[in-house]
C-alpha positions in Angstrom: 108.3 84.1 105.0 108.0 88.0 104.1 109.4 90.7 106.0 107.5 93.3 107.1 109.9 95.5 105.0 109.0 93.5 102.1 105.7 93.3 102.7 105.1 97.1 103.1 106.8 97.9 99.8 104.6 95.4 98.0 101.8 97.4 99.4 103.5 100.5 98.8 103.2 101.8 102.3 106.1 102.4 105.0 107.8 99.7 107.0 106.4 102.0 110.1 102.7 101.9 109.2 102.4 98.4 108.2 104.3 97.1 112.0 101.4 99.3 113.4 99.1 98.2 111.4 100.5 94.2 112.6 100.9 94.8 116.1 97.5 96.3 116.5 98.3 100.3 117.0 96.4 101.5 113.7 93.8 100.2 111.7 94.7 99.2 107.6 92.2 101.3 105.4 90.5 99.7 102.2 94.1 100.2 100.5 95.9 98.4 102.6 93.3 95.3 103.0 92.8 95.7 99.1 96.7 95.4 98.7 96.9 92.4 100.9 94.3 90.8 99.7 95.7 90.6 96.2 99.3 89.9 97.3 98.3 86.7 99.1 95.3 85.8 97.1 92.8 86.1 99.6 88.8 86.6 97.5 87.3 90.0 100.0 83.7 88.1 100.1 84.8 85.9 102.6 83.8 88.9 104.7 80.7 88.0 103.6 80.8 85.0 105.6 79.1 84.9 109.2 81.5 84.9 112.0 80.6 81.2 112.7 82.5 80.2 109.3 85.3 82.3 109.9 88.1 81.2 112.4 89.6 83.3 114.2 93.2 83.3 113.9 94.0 86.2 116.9 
């Protein structure tokens, strides 16, 4: 498990933004989603995908 701390500094953005960012308050921008995206090896064109493939996980 990562910590948020972690996490952020892998990103590089603050501890602060990325707990808003989790619970919700603030939205990540292309960065951010980029960032994460490459840190957990995640391909972006499964947003390509129609909603009926995608679980949602919320």
């Amino acid at each position: 498990m990562i910590s948020q701390k972690d996490l952020a500094k892998m990103i590089p953005i603050s501890k602060t933004a990325y707990s808003k960012i989790e619970n919700h308050l603030q939205k990540p921008t292309i960065f951010v989603i980029q960032r994460l995206a490459e840190i957990f090896d995640i391909d972006l064109n499964i947003l390509k995908n129609t909603s009926k493939e995608i679980m949602n996980y919320d």
